[in-house]
C-alpha positions as CSV (number, residue, x, y, z in Angstrom):
1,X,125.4,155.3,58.5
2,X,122.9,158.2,58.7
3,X,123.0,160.9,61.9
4,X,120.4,159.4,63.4
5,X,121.8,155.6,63.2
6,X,125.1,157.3,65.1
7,X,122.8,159.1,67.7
8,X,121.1,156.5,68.8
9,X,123.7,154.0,68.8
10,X,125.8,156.5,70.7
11,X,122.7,156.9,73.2
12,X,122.6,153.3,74.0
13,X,126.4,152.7,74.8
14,X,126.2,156.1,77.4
15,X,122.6,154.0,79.0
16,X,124.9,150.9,78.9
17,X,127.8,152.4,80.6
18,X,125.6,154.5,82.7
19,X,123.6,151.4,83.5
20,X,126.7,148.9,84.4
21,X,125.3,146.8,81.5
22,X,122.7,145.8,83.4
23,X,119.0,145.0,82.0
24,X,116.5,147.7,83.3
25,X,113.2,146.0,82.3
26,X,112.4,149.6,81.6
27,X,109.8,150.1,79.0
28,X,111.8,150.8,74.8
29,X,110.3,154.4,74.9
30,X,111.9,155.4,78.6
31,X,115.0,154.5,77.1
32,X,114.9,156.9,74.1
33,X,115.8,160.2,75.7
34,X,118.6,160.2,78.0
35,X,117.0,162.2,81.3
36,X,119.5,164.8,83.0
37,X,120.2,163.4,86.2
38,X,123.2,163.2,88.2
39,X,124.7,159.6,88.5
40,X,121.2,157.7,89.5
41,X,121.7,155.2,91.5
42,X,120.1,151.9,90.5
43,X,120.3,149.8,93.4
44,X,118.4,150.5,96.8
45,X,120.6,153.0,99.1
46,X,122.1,151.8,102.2
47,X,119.7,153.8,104.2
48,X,117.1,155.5,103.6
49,X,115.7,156.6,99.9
50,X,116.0,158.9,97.4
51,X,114.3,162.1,96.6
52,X,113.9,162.7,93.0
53,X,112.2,165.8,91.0
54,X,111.0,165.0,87.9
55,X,108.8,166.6,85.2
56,X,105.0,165.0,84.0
57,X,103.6,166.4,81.0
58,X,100.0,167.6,80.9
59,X,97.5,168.4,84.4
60,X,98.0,164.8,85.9
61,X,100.5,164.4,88.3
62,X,99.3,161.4,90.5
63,X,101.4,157.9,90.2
64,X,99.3,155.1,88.0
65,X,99.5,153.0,90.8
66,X,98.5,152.9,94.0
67,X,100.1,153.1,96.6
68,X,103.3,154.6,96.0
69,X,106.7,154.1,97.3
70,X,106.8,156.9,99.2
71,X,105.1,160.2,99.8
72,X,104.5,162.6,96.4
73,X,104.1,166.4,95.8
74,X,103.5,168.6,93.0
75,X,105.9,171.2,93.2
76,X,105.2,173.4,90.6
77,X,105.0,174.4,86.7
78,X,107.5,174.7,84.3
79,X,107.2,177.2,81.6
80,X,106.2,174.5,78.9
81,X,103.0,173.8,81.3
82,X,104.6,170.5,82.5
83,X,103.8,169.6,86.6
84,X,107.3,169.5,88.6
85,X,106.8,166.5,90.7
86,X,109.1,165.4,94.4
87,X,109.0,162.0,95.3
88,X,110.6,160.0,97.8
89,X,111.8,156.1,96.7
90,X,113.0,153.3,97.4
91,X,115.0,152.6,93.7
92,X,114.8,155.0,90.7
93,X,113.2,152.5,88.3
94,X,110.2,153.4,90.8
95,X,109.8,156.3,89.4
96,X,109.5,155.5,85.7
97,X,107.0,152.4,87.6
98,X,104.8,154.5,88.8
99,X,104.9,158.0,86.8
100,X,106.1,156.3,83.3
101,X,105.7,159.7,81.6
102,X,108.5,161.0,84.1
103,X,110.5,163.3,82.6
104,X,114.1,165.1,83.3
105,X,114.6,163.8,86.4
106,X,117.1,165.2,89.1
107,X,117.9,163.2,91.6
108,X,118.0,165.7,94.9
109,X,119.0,163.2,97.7
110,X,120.1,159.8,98.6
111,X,120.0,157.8,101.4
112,X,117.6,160.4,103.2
113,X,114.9,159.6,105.4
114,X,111.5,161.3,104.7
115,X,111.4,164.2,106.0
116,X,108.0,166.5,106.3
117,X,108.0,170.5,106.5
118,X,105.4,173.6,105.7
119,X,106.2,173.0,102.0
120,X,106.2,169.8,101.8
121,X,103.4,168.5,104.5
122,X,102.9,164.7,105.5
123,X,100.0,163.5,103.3
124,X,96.3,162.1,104.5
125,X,96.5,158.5,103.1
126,X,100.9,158.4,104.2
127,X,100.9,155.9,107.0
């Protein structure tokens, strides 16, 4: 069994364990790299959402669909010229729904309610 064979097979048993042995639905190429993120929780909070940073590579930071789960803010650069992204949802497969090029993602907060400041002002088209 080569390196890479042992890699990837232990890669899928820490998704499985992380995941509960559940089935994500989760497009094969999400599931290659394992993002750094602190326990994600997979099933909907009891109140409120989460508030996850992530990374997107290239200029394009807006979600693929429309509209979002919640509201969305680019936050920054990295020094690799990747967009640092905050969003709030509702699950964290939401993220990789709508930004499937998400990268490294962080999960800040759970359970939170929205929550709008200076920084981080209430958008135009957020209800």
């Amino acid at each position: 069994m080569g390196r890479k064979t042992r890699v990837g097979l232990a890669r899928k048993a820490a998704l499985s364990r992380l995941l509960g042995h559940q089935k994500t639905g989760l497009p094969r190429r999400i599931l290659r790299y394992e993002p750094r993120f602190r326990q994600p929780p997979l099933e909907k909070p009891q109140v409120g959402m989460l508030k996850v940073r992530f990374k997107t590579p290239g200029p394009g930071y807006r979600p693929v669909k429309w509209p979002p789960p919640g509201p969305y803010w680019r936050s920054g650069y990295d020094f690799g010229g990747k967009v640092v992204v905050i969003a709030y949802a509702e699950y964290l497969y939401q993220i990789y729904e709508y930004w499937p090029d998400a990268q490294e993602l962080d999960v800040l907060e759970v359970g939170t309610e929205i929550a709008f400041s200076d920084r981080f002002p209430r958008p135009d088209w957020w209800k």
